[in-house]
Backbone as CSV, one residue per row, in Angstrom:
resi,resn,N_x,N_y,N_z,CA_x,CA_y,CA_z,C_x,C_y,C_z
1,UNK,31.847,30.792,66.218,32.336,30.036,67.385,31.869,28.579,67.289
2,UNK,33.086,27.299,67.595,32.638,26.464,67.649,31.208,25.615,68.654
3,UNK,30.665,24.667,68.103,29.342,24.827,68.738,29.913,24.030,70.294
4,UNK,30.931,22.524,70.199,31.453,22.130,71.220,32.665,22.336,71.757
5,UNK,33.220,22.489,73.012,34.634,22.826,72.796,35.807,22.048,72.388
6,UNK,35.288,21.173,72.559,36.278,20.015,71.902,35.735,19.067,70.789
7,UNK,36.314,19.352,69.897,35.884,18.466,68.984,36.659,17.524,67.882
8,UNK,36.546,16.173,66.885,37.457,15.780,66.360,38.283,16.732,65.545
9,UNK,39.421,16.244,64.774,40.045,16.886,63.811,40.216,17.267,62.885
10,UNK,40.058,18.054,62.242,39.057,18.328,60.620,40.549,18.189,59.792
11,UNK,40.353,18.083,58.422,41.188,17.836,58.031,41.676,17.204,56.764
12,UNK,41.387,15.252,57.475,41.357,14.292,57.116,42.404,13.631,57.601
13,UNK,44.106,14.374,58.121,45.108,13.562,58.547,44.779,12.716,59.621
14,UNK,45.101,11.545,59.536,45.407,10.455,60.617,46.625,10.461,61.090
15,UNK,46.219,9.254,62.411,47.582,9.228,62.940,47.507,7.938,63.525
16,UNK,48.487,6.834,64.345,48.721,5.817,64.717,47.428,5.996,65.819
17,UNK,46.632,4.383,65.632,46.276,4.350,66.886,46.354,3.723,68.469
18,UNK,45.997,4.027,69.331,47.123,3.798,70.564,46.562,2.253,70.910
19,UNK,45.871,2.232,70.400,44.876,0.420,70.566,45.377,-0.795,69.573
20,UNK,45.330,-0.534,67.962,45.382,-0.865,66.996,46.727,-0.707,66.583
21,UNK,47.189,0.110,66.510,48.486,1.019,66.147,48.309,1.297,64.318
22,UNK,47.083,1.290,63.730,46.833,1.341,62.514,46.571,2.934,62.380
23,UNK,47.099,3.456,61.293,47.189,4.777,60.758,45.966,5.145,60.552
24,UNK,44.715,4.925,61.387,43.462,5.274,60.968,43.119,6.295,62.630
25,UNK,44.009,7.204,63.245,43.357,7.222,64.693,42.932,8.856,64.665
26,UNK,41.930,9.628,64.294,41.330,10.415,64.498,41.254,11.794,66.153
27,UNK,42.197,12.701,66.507,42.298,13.109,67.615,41.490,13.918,67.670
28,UNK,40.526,14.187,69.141,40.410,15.733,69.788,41.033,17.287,69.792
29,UNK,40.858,17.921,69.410,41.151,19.225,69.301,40.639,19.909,70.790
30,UNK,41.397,20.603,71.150,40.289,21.878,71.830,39.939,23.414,70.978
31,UNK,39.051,23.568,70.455,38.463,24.588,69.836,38.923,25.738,69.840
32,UNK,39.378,26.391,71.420,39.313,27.484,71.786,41.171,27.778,71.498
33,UNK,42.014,26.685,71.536,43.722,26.647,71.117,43.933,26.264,69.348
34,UNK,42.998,25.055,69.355,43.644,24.206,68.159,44.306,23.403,68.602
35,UNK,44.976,22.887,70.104,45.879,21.934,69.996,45.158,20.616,70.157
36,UNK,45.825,19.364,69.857,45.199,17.923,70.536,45.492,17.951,71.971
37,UNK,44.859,17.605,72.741,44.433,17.276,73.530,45.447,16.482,74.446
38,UNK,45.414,15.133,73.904,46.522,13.975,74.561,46.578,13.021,73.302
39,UNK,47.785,12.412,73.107,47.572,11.636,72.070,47.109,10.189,72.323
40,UNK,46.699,10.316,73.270,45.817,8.846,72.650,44.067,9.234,73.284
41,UNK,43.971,10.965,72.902,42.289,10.898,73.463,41.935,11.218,71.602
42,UNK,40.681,10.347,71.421,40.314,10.824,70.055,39.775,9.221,69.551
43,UNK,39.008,9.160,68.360,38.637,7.273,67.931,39.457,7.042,66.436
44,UNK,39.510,5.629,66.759,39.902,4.731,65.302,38.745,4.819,64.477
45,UNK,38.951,4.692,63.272,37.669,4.723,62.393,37.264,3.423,61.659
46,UNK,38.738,2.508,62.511,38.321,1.413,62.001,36.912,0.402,63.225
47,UNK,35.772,0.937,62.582,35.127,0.735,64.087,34.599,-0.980,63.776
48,UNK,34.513,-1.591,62.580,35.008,-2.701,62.519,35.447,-3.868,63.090
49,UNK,37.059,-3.213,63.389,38.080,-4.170,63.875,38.632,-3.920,65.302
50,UNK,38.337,-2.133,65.078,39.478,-1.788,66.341,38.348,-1.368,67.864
51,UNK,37.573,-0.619,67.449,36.355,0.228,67.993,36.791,1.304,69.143
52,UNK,38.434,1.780,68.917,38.710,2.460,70.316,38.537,3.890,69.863
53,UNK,38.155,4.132,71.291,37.279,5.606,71.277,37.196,6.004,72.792
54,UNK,38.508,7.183,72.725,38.581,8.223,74.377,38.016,9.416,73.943
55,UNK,37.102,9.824,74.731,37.329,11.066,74.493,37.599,11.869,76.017
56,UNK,37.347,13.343,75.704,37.750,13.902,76.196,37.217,14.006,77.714
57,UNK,35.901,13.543,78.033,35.491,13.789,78.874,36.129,12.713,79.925
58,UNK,35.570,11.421,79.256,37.265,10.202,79.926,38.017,10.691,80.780
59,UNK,39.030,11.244,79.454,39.999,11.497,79.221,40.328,12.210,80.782
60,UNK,39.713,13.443,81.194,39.862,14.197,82.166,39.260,13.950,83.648
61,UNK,38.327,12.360,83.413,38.468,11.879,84.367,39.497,10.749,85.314
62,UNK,39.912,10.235,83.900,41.493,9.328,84.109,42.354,9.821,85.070
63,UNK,42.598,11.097,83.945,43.703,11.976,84.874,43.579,13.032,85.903
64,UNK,41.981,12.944,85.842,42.328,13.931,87.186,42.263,15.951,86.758
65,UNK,42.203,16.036,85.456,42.248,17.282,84.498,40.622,18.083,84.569
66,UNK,41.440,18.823,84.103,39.699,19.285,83.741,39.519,20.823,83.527
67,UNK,39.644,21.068,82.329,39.910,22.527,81.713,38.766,23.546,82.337
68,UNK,37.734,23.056,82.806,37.125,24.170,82.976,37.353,24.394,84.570
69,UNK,38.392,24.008,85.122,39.102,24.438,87.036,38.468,23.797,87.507
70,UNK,37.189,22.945,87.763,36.427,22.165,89.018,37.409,20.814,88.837
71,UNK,37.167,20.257,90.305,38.106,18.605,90.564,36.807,17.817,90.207
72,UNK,37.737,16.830,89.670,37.002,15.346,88.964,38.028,14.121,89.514
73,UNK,37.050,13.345,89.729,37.398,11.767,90.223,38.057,11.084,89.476
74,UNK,39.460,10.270,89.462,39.643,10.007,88.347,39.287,7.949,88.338
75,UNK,38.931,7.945,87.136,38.494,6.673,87.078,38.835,5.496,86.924
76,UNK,38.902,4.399,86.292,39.624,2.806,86.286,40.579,3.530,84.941
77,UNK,41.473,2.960,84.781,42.454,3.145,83.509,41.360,2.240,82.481
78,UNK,41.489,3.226,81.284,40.821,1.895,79.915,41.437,1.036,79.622
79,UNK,41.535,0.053,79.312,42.233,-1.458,78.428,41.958,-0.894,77.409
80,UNK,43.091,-1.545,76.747,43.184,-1.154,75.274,42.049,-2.225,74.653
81,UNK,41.310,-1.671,73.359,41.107,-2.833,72.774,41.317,-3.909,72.144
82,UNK,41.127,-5.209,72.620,41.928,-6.291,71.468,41.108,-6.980,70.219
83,UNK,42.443,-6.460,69.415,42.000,-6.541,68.099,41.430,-8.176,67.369
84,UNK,40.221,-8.395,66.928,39.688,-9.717,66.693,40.634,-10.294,65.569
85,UNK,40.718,-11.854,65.388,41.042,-12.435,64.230,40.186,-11.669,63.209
86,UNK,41.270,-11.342,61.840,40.521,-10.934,60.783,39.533,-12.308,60.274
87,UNK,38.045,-11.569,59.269,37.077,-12.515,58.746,37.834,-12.972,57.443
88,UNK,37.248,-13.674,56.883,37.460,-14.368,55.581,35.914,-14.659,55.072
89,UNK,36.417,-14.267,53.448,34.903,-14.721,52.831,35.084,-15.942,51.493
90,UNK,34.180,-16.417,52.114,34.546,-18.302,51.246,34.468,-17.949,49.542
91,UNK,35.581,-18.585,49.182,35.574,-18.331,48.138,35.085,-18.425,47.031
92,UNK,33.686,-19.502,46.993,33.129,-19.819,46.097,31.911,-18.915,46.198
93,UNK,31.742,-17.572,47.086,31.081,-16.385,46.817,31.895,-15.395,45.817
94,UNK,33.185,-15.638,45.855,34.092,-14.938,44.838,33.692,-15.317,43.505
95,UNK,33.806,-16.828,43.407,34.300,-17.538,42.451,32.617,-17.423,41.230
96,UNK,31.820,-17.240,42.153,30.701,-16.883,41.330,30.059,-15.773,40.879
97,UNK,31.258,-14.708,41.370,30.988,-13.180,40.463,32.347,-13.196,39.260
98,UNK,32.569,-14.235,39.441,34.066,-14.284,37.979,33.162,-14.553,36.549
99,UNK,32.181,-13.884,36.325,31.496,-13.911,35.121,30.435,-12.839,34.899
100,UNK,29.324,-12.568,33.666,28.758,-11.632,33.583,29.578,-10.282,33.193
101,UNK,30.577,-10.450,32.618,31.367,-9.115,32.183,30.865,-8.236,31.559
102,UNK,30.239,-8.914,30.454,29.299,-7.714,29.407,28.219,-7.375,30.357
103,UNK,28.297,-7.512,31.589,27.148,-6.011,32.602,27.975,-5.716,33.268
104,UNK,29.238,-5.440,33.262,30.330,-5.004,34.343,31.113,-3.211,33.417
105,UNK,30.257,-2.536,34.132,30.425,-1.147,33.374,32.395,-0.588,33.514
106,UNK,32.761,-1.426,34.357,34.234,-1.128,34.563,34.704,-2.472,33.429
107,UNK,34.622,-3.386,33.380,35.382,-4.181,32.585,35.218,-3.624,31.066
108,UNK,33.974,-3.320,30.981,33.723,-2.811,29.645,34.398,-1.677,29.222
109,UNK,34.435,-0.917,29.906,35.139,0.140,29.368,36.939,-0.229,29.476
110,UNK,37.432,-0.881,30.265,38.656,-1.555,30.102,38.722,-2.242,28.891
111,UNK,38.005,-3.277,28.484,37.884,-3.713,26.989,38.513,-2.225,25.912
112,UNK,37.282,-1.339,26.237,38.107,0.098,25.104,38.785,0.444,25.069
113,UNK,39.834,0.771,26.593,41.169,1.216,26.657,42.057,-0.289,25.908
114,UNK,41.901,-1.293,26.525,43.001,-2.378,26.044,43.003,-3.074,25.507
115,UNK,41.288,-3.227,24.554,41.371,-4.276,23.971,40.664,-5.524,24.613
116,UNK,39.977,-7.135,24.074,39.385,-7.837,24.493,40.150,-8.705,25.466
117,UNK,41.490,-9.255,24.027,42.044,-9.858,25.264,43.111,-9.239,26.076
118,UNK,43.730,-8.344,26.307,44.127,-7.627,27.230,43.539,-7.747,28.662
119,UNK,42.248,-6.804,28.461,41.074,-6.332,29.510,40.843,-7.838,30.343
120,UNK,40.842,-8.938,29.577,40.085,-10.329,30.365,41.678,-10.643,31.165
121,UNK,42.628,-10.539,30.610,44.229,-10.834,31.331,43.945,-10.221,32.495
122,UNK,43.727,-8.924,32.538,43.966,-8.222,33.507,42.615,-8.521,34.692
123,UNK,41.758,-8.469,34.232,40.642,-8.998,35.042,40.902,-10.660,35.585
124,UNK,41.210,-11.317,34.571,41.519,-12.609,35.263,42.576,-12.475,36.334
125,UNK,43.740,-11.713,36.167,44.566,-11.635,36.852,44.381,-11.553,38.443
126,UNK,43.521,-10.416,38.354,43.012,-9.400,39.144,42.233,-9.602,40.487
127,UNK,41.187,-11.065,39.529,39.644,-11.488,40.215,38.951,-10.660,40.161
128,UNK,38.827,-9.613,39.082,37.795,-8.551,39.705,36.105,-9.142,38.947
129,UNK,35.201,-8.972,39.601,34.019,-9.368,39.827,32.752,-8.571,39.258
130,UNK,31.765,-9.324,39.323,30.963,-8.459,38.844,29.582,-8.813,40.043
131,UNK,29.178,-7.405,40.268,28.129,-7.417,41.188,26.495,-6.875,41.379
132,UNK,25.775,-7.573,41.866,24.217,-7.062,41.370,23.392,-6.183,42.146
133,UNK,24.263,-6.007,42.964,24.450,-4.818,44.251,23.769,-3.454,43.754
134,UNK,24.751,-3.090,42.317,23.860,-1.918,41.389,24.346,-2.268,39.891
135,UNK,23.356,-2.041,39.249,23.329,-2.532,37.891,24.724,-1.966,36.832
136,UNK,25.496,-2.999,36.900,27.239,-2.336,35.981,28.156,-2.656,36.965
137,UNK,28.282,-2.689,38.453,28.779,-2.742,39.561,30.433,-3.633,39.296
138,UNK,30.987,-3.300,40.399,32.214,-4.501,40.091,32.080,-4.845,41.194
139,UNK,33.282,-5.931,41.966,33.605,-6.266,43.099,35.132,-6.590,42.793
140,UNK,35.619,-5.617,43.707,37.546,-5.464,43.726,37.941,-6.478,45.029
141,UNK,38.365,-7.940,44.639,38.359,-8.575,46.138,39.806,-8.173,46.358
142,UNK,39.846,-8.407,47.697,41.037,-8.499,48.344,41.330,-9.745,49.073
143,UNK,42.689,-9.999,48.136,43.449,-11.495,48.357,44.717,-11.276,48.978
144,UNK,44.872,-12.064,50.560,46.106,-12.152,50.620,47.247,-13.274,50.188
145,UNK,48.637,-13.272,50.337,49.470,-13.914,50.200,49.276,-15.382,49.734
146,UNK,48.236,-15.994,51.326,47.888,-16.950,51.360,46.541,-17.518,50.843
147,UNK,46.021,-16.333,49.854,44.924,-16.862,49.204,43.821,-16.777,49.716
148,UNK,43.791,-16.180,51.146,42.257,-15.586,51.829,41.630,-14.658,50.969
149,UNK,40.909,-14.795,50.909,40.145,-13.429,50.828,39.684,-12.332,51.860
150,UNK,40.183,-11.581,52.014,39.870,-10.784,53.379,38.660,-9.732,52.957
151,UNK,38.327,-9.236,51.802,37.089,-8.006,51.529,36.722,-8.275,50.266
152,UNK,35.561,-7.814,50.016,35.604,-7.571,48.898,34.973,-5.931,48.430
153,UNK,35.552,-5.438,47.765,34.656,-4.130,47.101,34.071,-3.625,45.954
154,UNK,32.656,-2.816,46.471,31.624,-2.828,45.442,32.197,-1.776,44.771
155,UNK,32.316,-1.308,43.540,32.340,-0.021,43.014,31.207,-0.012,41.840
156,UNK,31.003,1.150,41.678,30.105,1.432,40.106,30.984,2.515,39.711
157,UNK,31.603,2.115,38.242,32.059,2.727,36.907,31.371,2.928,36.065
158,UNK,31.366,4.043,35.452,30.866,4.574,34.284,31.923,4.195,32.971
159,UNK,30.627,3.215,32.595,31.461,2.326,31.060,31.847,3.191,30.547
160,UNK,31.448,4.329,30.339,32.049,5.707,28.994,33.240,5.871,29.207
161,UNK,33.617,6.943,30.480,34.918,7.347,31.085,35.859,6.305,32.232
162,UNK,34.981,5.630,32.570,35.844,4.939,33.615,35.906,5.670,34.752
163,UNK,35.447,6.761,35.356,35.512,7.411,36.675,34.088,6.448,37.150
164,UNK,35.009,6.722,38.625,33.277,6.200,39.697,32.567,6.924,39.672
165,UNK,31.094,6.258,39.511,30.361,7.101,39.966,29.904,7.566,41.383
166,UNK,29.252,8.864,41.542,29.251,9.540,42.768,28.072,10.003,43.214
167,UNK,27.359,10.161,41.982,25.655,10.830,42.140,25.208,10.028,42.052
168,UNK,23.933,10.488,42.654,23.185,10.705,43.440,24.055,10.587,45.005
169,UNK,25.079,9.144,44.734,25.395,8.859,46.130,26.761,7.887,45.660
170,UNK,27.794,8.048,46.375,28.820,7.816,46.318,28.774,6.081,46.129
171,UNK,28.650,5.670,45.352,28.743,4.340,44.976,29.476,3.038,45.602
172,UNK,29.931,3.093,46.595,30.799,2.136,47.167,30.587,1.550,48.434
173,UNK,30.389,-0.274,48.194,30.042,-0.566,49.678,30.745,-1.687,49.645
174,UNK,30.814,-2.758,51.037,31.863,-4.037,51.509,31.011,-5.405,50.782
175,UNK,31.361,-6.206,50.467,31.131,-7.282,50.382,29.858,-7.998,51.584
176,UNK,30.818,-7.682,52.603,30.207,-8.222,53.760,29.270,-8.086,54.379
177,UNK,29.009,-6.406,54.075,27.599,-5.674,53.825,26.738,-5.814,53.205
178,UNK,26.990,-6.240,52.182,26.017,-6.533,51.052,25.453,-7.753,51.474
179,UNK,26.158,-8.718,52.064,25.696,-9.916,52.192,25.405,-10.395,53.578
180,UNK,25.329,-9.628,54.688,25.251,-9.444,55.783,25.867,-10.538,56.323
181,UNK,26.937,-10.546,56.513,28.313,-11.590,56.949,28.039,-11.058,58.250
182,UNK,27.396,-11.606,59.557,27.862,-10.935,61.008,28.269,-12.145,61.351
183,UNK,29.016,-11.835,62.434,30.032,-10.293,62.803,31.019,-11.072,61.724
184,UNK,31.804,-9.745,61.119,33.032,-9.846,60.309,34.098,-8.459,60.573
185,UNK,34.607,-9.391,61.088,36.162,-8.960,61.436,36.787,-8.188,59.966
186,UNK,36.857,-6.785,59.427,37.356,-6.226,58.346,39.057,-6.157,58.941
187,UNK,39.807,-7.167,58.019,41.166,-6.677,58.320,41.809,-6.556,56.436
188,UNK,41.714,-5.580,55.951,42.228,-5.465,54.754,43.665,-6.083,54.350
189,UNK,44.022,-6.238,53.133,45.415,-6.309,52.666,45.590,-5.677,51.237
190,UNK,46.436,-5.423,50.738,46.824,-4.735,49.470,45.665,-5.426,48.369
191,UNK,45.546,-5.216,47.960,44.956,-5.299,46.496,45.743,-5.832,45.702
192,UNK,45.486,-7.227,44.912,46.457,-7.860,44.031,47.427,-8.124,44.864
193,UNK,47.251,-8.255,46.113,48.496,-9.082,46.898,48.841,-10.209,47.036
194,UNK,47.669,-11.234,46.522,47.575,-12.834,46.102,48.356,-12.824,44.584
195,UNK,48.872,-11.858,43.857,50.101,-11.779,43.070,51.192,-12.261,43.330
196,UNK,51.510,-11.823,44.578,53.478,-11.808,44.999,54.042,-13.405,45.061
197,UNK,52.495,-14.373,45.742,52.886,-15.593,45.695,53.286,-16.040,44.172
198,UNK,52.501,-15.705,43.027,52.953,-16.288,42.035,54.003,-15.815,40.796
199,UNK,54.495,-14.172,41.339,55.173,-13.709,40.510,56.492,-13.349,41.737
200,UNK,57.569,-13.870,41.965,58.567,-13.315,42.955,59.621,-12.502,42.345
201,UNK,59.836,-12.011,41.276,60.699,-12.171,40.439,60.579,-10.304,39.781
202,UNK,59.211,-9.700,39.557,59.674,-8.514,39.197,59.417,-7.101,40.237
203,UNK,60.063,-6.243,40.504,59.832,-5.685,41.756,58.440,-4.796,41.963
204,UNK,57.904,-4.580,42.872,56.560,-4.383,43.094,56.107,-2.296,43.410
205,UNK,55.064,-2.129,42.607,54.920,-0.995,42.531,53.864,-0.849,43.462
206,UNK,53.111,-0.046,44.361,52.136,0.557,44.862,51.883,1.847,44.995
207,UNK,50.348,1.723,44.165,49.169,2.779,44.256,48.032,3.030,44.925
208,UNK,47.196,4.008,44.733,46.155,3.952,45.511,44.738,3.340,45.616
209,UNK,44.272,3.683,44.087,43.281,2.551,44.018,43.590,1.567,43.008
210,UNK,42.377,1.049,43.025,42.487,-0.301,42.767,42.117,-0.234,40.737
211,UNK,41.808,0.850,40.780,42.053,0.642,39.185,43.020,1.412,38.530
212,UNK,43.901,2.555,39.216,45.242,2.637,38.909,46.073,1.512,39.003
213,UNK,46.081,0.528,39.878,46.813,-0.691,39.748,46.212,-1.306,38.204
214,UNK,45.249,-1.699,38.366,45.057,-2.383,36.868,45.326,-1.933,35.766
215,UNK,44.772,-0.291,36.000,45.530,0.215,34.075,46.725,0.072,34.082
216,UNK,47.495,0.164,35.253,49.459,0.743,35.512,49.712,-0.948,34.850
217,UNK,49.378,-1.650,35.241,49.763,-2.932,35.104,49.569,-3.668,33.481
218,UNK,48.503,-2.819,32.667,48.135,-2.943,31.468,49.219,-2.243,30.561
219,UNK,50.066,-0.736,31.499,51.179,-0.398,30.581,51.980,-0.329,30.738
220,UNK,52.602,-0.872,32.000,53.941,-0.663,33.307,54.160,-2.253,33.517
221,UNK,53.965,-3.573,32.407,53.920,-5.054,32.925,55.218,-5.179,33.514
222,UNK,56.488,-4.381,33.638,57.749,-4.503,34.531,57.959,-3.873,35.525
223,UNK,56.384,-4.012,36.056,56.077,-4.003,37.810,54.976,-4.836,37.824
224,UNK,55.462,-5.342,39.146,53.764,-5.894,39.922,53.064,-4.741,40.757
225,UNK,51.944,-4.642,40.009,51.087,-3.535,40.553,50.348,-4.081,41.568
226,UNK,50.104,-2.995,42.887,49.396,-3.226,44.134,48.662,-2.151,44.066
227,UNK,47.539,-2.348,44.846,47.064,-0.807,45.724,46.455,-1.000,47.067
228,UNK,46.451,0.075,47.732,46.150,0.049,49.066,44.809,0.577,49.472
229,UNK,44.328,0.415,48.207,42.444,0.343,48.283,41.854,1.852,49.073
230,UNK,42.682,2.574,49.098,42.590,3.809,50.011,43.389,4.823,50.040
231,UNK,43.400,6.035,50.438,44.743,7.350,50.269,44.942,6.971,51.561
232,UNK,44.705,6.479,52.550,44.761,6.520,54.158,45.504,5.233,54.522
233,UNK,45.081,4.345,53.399,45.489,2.600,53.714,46.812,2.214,53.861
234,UNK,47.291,3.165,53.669,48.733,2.947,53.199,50.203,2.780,54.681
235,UNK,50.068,1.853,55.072,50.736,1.653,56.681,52.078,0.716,56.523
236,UNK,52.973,0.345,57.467,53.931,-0.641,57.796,53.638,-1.983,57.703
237,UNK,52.273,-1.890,58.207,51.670,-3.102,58.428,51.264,-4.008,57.305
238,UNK,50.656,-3.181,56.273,50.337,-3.480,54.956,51.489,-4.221,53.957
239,UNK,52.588,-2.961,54.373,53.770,-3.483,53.512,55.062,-4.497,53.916
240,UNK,54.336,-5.069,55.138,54.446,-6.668,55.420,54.837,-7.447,54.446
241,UNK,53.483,-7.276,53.810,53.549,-8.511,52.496,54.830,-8.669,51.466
242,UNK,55.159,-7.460,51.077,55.974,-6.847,50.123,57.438,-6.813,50.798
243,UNK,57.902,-7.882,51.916,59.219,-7.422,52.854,60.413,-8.255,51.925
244,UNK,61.131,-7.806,51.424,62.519,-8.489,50.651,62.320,-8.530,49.274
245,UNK,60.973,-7.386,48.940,60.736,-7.129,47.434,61.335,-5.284,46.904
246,UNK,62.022,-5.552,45.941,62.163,-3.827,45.626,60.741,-3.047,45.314
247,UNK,60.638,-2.232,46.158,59.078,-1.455,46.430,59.132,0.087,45.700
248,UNK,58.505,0.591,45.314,58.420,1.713,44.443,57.045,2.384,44.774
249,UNK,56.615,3.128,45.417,55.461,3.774,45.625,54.944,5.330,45.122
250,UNK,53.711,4.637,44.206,53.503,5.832,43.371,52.223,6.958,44.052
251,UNK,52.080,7.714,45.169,51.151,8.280,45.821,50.583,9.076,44.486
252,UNK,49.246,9.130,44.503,48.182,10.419,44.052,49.072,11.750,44.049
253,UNK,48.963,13.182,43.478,49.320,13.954,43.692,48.177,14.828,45.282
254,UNK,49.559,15.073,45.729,49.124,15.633,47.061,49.284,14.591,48.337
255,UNK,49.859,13.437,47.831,49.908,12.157,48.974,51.802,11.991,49.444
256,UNK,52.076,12.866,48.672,53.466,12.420,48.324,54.639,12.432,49.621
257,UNK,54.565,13.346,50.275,54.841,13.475,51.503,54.101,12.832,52.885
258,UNK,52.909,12.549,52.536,52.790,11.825,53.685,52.985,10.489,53.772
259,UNK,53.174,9.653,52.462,53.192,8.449,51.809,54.789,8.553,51.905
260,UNK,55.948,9.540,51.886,57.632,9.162,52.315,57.585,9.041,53.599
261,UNK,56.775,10.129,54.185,57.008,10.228,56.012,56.359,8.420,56.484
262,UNK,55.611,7.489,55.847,55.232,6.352,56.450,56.132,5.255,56.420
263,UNK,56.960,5.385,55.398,58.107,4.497,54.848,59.407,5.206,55.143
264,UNK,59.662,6.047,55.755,61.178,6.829,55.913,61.750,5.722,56.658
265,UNK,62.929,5.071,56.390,63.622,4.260,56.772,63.118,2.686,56.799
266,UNK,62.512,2.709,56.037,62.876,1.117,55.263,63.124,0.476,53.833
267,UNK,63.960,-0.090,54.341,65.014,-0.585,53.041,64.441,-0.938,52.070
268,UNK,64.801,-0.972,50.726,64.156,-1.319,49.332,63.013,-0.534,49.253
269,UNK,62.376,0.573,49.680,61.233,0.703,49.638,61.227,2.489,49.089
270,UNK,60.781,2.623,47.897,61.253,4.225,47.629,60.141,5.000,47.003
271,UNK,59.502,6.124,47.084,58.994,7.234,46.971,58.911,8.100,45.459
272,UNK,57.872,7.497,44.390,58.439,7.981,43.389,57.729,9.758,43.183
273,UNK,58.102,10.706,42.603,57.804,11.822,42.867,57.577,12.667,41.671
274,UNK,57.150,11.361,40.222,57.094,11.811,39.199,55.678,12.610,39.109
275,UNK,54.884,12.283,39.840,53.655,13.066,39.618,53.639,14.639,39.991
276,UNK,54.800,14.198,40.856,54.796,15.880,41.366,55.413,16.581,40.844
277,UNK,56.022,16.105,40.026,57.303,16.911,39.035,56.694,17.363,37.771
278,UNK,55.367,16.366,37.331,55.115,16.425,35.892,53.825,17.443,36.093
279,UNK,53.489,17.468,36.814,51.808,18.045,36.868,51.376,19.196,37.107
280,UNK,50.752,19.991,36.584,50.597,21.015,36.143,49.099,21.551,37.421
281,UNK,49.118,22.929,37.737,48.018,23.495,38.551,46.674,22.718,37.981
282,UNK,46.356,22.725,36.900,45.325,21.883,36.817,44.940,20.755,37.056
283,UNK,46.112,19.740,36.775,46.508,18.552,37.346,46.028,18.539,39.150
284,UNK,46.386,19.601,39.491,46.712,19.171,41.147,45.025,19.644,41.577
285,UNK,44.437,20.459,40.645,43.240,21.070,41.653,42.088,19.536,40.865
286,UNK,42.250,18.223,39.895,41.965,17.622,39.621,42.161,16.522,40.561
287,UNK,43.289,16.376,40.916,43.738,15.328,42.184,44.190,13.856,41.385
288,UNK,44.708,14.469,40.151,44.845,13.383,38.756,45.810,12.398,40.133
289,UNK,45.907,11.151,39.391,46.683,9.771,39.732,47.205,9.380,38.435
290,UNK,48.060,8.250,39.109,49.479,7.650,37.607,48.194,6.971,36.662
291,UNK,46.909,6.689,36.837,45.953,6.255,35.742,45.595,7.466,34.906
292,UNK,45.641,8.564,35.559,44.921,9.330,34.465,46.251,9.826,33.865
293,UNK,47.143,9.936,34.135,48.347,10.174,33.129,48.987,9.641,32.081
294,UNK,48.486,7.943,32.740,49.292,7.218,31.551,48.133,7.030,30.763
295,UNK,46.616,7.146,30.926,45.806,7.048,30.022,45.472,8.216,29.464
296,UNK,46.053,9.562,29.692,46.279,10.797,28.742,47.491,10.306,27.720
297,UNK,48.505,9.982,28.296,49.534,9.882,27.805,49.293,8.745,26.549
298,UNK,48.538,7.954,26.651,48.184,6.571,25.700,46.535,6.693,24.471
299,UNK,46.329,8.403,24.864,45.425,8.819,23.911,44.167,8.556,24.374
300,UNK,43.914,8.502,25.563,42.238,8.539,26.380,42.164,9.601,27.280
């Protein structure tokens, strides 16, 4: 038996949130049905930017409800929260992790898959960084349109294979964190989205992370590769940037349907479904992506 009766939604699916309207909104369950609750009782996880958070107990004083039969008062209506100007991080904190490669355990091992000068194309391309956060570290910034920088991210790669590392402890933290930027407004944008300004011309692919974009782009150069830095990131809002470009979206296996249901009905924008076609039970209990295929496929 559950220990509370209401509790969030296990899972991992999101849903719009009623504050934000960003695909990050986390609902209430009641324990004893399974159903949600109300759709807008439950929090954003973007606690960041958005910080909205009903729950249930609120919730049943708002309206006047109250599952267990006693009357409750109901209270002021909540205001939604308003969402802050996104932060920006100056760029000459960027501009001074654009070196130190030979300690960058992800560039290095990119060197093996592609070669010297390949690997530096793609990194130059890219901006990807190197960070002292943990020893090998990268930093994946995120550039928009207009050349902001809106995040940056830490990862640690293992020079051998190229997977993140995870042990002891999941390796990944913000820029802004690292450098204690307060208060900073986190408003993300695609990954390699400071691309579109300078390439208009070939139509644009999006993935999930940020180093499936870079290998895809090392063997797929007749796309502009994006990613949405996340399996969750992936919204309307995002694909803003990308509006009057032919769009091609390559989800992870197992993303594939929820990644058509976000884009169903907008134009140029299409659902590719080769992963799901090609991949084998092992494939799927792996959670392989278009990087580990085309780098099976290319003899790694």
């Amino acid at each position: 038996m559950a220990e509370f009766r209401f509790e969030l939604e296990k899972g991992g699916l999101k849903y719009a949130c009623p504050a934000c309207k960003k695909m990050r909104f986390v609902p209430y369950v009641d324990t004893e049905t399974g159903e949600q609750i109300a759709d807008i009782v439950g929090r954003c996880d973007r606690e960041d930017s958005c910080g909205y958070h009903l729950t249930p107990k609120e919730h049943f004083l708002l309206t006047g409800k109250n599952p267990f039969g006693s009357v409750v008062t109901p209270a002021r209506k909540r205001e939604p929260v308003q969402e802050p100007e996104p932060s920006f991080i100056d760029a000459a904190l960027m501009q001074a992790s654009l070196r130190n490669y030979e300690q960058n355990n992800f560039c290095r091992w990119l060197h093996g898959v592609f070669g010297g000068r390949k690997a530096f194309e793609l990194t130059a391309a890219y901006q990807v960084g190197t960070s002292k956060h943990w020893p090998g570290s990268s930093v994946f910034w995120q550039i928009d349109k207009g050349g902001r920088i809106r995040a940056g991210k830490v990862m640690l790669y293992d020079s051998s294979t190229g997977r993140r590392v995870k042990e002891p402890l999941n390796h990944i933290q913000w820029v802004h964190k690292v450098m204690k930027l307060e208060p900073y407004h986190l408003h993300q944008c695609l990954f390699g989205e400071h691309l579109l300004s300078v390439d208009q011309v070939r139509p644009v692919a999006v993935v999930e992370s940020e180093k499936t974009a870079i290998v895809a782009a090392g063997h797929m150069p007749e796309f502009l590769w994006l990613a949405t830095a996340g399996k969750n990131n992936l919204n309307r809002e995002k694909l803003k940037a990308v509006q009057g470009r032919r769009v091609v979206l390559f989800p992870d296996l197992g993303a594939y349907e929820k990644w058509r249901d976000i884009v169903k009905g907008m134009q140029s924008v299409t659902v590719s479904d080769i992963l799901e076609r090609r991949a084998t039970e092992e494939d799927r209990a792996a959670g392989l992506d278009l990087a580990d295929f085309l780098l099976r496929e290319n003899g790694f």
